[in-house]
N, C-alpha and C positions, 0 to 999 in steps of 0.2 A: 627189412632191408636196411642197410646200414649206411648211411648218410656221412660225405666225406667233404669238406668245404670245398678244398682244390684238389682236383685230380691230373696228374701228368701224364698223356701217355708217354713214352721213349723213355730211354735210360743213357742215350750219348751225352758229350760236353752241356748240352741246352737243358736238357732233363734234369740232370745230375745235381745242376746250378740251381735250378728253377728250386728245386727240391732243399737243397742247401739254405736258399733264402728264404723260402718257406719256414723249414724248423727254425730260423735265425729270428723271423719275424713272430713265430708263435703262432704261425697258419696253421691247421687241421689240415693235412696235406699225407698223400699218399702218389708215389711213381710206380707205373704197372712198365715192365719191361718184356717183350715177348721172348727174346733172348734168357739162357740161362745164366748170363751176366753180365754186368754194366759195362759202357762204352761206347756203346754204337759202334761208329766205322774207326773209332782208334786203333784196336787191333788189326786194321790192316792197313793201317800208313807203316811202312819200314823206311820212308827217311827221316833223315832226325827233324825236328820242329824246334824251332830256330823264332819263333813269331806271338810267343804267347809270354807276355813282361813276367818276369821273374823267374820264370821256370823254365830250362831247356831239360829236351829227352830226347838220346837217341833215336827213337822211334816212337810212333803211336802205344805199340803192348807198354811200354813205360810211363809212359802219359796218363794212360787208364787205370794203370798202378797207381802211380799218384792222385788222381781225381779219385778212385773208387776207396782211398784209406782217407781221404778226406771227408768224405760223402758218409760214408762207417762211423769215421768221429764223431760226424756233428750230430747222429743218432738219428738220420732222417728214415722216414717209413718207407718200406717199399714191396713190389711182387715183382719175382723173377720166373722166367718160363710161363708168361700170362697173358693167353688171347684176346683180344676185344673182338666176342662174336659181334655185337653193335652196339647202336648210338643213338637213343631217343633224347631228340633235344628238347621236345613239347615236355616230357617229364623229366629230364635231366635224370635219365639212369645208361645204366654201361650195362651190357650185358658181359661176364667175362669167363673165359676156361681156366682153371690152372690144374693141370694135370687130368683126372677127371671129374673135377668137382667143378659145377657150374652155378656162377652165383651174379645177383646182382646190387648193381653199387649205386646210391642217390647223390649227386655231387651240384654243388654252387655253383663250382666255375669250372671249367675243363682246359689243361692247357695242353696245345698239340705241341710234341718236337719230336716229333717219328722221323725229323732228318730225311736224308733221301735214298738212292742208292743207284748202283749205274744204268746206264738208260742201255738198252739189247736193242738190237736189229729186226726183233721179229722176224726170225727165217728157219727153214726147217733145218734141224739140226741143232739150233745154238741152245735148246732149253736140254736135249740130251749132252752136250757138253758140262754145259754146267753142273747139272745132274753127277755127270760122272768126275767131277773135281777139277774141271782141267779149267780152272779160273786162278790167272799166276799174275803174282808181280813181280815187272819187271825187273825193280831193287834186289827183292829177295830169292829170286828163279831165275836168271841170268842163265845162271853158269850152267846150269842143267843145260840148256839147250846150246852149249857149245859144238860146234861143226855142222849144225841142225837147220832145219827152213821153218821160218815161223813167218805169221802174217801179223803185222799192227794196223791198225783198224781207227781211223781217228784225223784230226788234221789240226788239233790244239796241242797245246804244253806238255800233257800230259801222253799224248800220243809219241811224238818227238824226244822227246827225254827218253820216252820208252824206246825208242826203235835206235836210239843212239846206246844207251845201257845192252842190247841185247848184240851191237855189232860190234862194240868193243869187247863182249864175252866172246866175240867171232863166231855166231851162229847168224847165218843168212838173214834180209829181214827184209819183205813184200811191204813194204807204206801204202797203204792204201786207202785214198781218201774219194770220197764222191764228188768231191769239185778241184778247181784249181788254183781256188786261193784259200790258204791256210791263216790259220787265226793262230798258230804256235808263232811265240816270239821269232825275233829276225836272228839273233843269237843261236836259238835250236835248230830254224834252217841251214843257216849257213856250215851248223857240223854237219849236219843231215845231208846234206847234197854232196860236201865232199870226201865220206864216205864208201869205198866202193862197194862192198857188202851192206850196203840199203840201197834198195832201186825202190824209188818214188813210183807210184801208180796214181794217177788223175780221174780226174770224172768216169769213175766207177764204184759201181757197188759191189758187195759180197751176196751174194745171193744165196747161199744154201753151203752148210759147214758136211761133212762128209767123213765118216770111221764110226763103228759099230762099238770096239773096246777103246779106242781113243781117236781122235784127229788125224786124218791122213792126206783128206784135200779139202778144196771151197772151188764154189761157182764165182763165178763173175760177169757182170755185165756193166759194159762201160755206155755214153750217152751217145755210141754211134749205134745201139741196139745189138753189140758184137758180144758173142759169150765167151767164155774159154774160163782152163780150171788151172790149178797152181796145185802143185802137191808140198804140202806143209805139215809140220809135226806139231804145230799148237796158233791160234788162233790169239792174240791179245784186243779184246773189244775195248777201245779209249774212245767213245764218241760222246763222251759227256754223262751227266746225272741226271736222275730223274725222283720231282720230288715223293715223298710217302704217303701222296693226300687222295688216295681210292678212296680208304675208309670214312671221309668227310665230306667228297665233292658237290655229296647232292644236296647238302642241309648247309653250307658257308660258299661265299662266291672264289671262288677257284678259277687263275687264267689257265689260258688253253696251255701251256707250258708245265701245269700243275701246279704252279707255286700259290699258294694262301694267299689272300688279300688282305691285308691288314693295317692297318695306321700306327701312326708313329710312336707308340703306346704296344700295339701286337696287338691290337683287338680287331679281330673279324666281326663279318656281316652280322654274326650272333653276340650280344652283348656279353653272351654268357662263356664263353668261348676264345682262347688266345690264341696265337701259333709264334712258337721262338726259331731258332737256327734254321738248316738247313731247309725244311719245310716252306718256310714264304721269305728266302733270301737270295737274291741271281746267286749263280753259281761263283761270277764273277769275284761277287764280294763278300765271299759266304768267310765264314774260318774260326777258327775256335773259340777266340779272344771276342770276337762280334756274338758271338749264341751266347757265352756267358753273360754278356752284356745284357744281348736283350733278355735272358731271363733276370737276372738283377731288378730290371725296369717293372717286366711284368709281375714279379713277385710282389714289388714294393709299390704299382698302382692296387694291385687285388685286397692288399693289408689294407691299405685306408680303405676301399671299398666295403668290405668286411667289416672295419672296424666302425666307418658311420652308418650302417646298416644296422651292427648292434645298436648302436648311439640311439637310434631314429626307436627301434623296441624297445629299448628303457625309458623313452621321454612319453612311448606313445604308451 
């Protein structure tokens, strides 16, 4: 079995980092990416990023361009297209797929930045949607849905921007939110309302998304217990993220919201065990510049760790 000191899973902003300061520090380090390549959720921000010092891009796909020939330079180790079947923490091994070859890895320290991804409705229909591609951003799919009925699905920033991006393409747009106070800035309201192609929906939910080769309507029930359907031609779910800590909940302390517990260092309930970015950070305050950071931290407490570890074998 081959023995790796730090092991990263993810391959986004956090990973990528984490991985970077590792080879920088002279760690025995290895990033397992389940994806067939680095980035995480870069590749699907298409507005430009404006927020991380030194470096602007158009969009996320360039971002990842530049993080991922940087990450190339500095010669750091990694697997792409690489399962974690599991996670014995009692013996610090990873059991893992890559392709069909099934193997397993011995490691020191394990750092989580599996990052998150968007939180679903649970409702019949929405995993056959997905399934069939019809998961669009509102930046970059606009215009397709000009003269069209679509639903947004949300009641934050991200919802709002969206449902203002899809009525200036002048394609109809259902807001639909389950309460009636929204957490989108006052700024995103105030185009939002006046608007006449977005008609706001309140205290109701989506109940069941409806089309066999694509999207053609949705349920609904509002909190007078009244149903009724909308016919629509795409579906946008913005109800927030959700973090990637399945694979860890039941061996490190996890809140009910899924995000990692960890101290101000990123070390979780398991001494052996870190979590960077998106994974144990509110969504609030989550963002590229903050994951790189906290892998910085993490990479550069594990060095010394390691390195008076050895100290402690040569004296003893």
């Amino acid at each position: 079995m081959k023995h790796i000191d730090v092991i990263i899973i993810g391959g986004g902003p956090a990973g990528m980092s984490a991985a970077i300061w590792c080879k920088r520090l002279g760690i025995d380090h290895l990033l397992l990416e389940k994806e067939e390549k680095l980035g995480g959720q870069l590749t699907k921000i298409y507005n430009e990023i404006i927020d991380y010092p030194g470096l602007y891009a158009k969009n996320g796909k360039e971002m990842q361009q530049e993080f991922a020939a940087y990450f190339h330079n500095a010669g750091c180790l990694y697997r792409l297209h690489t399962k974690i079947l599991s996670i014995d923490v009692s013996s610090k091994t990873l059991k893992i797929q890559q392709k069909n070859k099934i193997e397993e890895l011995h490691f020191h320290y394990l750092v989580l930045a599996m990052g998150s991804g968007p939180k679903l409705l649970e409702i019949p229909g929405e995993r056959e949607m997905i399934a069939r591609g019809e998961v669009y951003s509102a930046t970059a799919d606009r215009y397709r849905f000009k003269n069209k009925v679509v639903a947004v699905v949300g009641g934050g920033d991200r919802a709002l921007e969206g449902a203002i991006l899809l009525a200036d393409a002048d394609a109809t747009v259902y807001l639909i939110h389950r309460s009636e106070n929204f957490k989108a800035r006052s700024q995103y309201m105030d185009i939002a309302t006046k608007k006449e192609n977005i008609k706001i929906i309140t205290n109701t939910r989506v109940t069941s998304i409806h089309g066999e080769q694509c999207v053609t309507s949705i349920d609904l029930l509002n909190n007078k217990e009244e149903s009724f359907a909308l016919r629509v031609d795409a579906v946008f779910l913005r109800i927030g993220s959700k973090p990637s800590s399945e694979l860890v909940k039941d061996f490190i302390t996890v809140k009910e919201d899924g995000l990692v517990v960890v101290d101000h260092i990123g070390k979780t309930s398991n001494s052996a065990i870190y979590a960077i970015g998106d994974i144990c950070t509110n969504p609030l305050f989550s963002s590229i510049a903050s994951s790189s950071g906290q892998a910085a931290v993490v990479a550069k407490y594990l060095s010394l760790l390691l390195t008076n570890e050895q100290t402690s074998k040569h004296l003893d």
